[in-house]
C-alpha positions in Angstrom: 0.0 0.0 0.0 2.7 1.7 -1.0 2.0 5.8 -1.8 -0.9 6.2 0.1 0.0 8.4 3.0 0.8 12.0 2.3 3.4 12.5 5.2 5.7 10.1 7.0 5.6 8.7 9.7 7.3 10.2 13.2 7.9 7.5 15.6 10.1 8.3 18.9 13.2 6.4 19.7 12.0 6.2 23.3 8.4 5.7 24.7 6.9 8.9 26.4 4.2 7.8 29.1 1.6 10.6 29.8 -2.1 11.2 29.5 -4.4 13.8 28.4 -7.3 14.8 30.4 -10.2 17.2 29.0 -11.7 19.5 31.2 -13.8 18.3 33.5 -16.5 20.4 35.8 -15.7 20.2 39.1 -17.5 21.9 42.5 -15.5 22.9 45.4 -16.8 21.3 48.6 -13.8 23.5 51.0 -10.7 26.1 49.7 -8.0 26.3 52.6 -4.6 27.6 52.8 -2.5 24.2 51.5 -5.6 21.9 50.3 -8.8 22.2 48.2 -11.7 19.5 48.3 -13.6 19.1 45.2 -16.5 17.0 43.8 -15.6 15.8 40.2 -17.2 13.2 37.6 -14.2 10.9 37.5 -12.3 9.7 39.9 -8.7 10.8 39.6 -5.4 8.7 41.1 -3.6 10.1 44.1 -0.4 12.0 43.6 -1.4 13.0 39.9 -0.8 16.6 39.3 -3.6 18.8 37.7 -4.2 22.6 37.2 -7.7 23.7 38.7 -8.7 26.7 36.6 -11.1 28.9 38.9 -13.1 31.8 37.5 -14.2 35.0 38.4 -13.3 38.4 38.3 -9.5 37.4 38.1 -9.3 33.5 36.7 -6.2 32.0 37.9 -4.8 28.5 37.2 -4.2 26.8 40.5 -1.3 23.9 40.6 -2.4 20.6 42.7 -1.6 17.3 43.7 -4.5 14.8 44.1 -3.8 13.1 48.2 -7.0 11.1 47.9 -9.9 10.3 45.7 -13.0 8.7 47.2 -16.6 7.9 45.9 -19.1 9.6 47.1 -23.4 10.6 46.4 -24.3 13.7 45.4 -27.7 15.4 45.0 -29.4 12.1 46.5 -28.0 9.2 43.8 -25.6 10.8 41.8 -21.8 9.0 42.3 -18.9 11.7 42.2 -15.4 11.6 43.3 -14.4 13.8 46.0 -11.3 14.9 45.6 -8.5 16.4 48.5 -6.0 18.4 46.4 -2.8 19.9 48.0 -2.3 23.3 46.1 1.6 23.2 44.9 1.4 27.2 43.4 -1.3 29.5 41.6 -0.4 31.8 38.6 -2.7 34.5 37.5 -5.1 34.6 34.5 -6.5 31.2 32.9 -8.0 31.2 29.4 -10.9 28.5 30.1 -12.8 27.9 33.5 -12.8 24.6 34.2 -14.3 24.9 38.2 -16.8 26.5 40.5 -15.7 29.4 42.1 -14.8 29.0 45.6 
Protein backbone atom coordinates (compact mmCIF):
# COMPACT_ATOMS: atom_id res chain seq x y z
CA UNK A 1 0.00 0.00 0.00
CA UNK A 2 2.74 1.74 -0.96
CA UNK A 3 2.03 5.84 -1.80
CA UNK A 4 -0.86 6.23 0.14
CA UNK A 5 0.05 8.39 3.01
CA UNK A 6 0.82 12.01 2.30
CA UNK A 7 3.36 12.47 5.18
CA UNK A 8 5.74 10.07 6.96
CA UNK A 9 5.57 8.70 9.74
CA UNK A 10 7.29 10.18 13.21
CA UNK A 11 7.93 7.49 15.60
CA UNK A 12 10.11 8.33 18.90
CA UNK A 13 13.23 6.42 19.73
CA UNK A 14 12.00 6.22 23.26
CA UNK A 15 8.41 5.71 24.71
CA UNK A 16 6.91 8.86 26.39
CA UNK A 17 4.22 7.78 29.11
CA UNK A 18 1.56 10.60 29.75
CA UNK A 19 -2.11 11.17 29.53
CA UNK A 20 -4.39 13.78 28.37
CA UNK A 21 -7.31 14.84 30.39
CA UNK A 22 -10.20 17.18 29.05
CA UNK A 23 -11.65 19.50 31.24
CA UNK A 24 -13.82 18.27 33.52
CA UNK A 25 -16.52 20.41 35.82
CA UNK A 26 -15.72 20.18 39.13
CA UNK A 27 -17.53 21.91 42.51
CA UNK A 28 -15.46 22.89 45.36
CA UNK A 29 -16.77 21.34 48.59
CA UNK A 30 -13.78 23.51 50.99
CA UNK A 31 -10.66 26.07 49.73
CA UNK A 32 -8.00 26.33 52.61
CA UNK A 33 -4.57 27.59 52.75
CA UNK A 34 -2.50 24.21 51.49
CA UNK A 35 -5.63 21.94 50.27
CA UNK A 36 -8.76 22.17 48.19
CA UNK A 37 -11.69 19.48 48.27
CA UNK A 38 -13.59 19.14 45.15
CA UNK A 39 -16.48 17.01 43.82
CA UNK A 40 -15.59 15.76 40.21
CA UNK A 41 -17.21 13.19 37.65
CA UNK A 42 -14.20 10.89 37.47
CA UNK A 43 -12.33 9.67 39.92
CA UNK A 44 -8.74 10.82 39.65
CA UNK A 45 -5.45 8.66 41.10
CA UNK A 46 -3.62 10.05 44.13
CA UNK A 47 -0.39 11.96 43.57
CA UNK A 48 -1.36 13.04 39.91
CA UNK A 49 -0.79 16.63 39.26
CA UNK A 50 -3.65 18.76 37.73
CA UNK A 51 -4.18 22.57 37.19
CA UNK A 52 -7.66 23.69 38.75
CA UNK A 53 -8.73 26.65 36.56
CA UNK A 54 -11.14 28.87 38.87
CA UNK A 55 -13.13 31.75 37.47
CA UNK A 56 -14.19 35.01 38.44
CA UNK A 57 -13.31 38.40 38.33
CA UNK A 58 -9.50 37.43 38.08
CA UNK A 59 -9.27 33.54 36.72
CA UNK A 60 -6.17 32.00 37.85
CA UNK A 61 -4.81 28.47 37.23
CA UNK A 62 -4.16 26.78 40.48
CA UNK A 63 -1.31 23.86 40.59
CA UNK A 64 -2.44 20.59 42.70
CA UNK A 65 -1.62 17.29 43.68
CA UNK A 66 -4.46 14.82 44.08
CA UNK A 67 -3.75 13.14 48.16
CA UNK A 68 -7.01 11.13 47.94
CA UNK A 69 -9.87 10.35 45.65
CA UNK A 70 -12.95 8.74 47.19
CA UNK A 71 -16.57 7.90 45.90
CA UNK A 72 -19.15 9.63 47.15
CA UNK A 73 -23.41 10.60 46.36
CA UNK A 74 -24.33 13.70 45.42
CA UNK A 75 -27.68 15.39 44.96
CA UNK A 76 -29.41 12.07 46.46
CA UNK A 77 -28.00 9.22 43.81
CA UNK A 78 -25.61 10.77 41.77
CA UNK A 79 -21.85 8.98 42.32
CA UNK A 80 -18.86 11.70 42.22
CA UNK A 81 -15.38 11.57 43.28
CA UNK A 82 -14.39 13.82 46.03
CA UNK A 83 -11.30 14.92 45.60
CA UNK A 84 -8.48 16.42 48.51
CA UNK A 85 -6.02 18.39 46.36
CA UNK A 86 -2.76 19.86 47.99
CA UNK A 87 -2.29 23.30 46.11
CA UNK A 88 1.61 23.23 44.92
CA UNK A 89 1.37 27.17 43.43
CA UNK A 90 -1.31 29.50 41.65
CA UNK A 91 -0.38 31.76 38.64
CA UNK A 92 -2.71 34.47 37.51
CA UNK A 93 -5.14 34.62 34.50
CA UNK A 94 -6.55 31.22 32.87
CA UNK A 95 -7.96 31.18 29.40
CA UNK A 96 -10.89 28.45 30.10
CA UNK A 97 -12.82 27.94 33.48
CA UNK A 98 -12.79 24.59 34.16
CA UNK A 99 -14.30 24.87 38.20
CA UNK A 100 -16.82 26.52 40.52
CA UNK A 101 -15.67 29.42 42.13
CA UNK A 102 -14.75 28.98 45.63
Amino acid sequence: MLGRRKHPRYVLSETVVGKLQLRDEVSIERWGDREVVVLSPEPVKPEERLTLEVPGRSRRRVHVRVLESRPAVADGNVIRHRLRLAIEGQTGHATHAGADEP
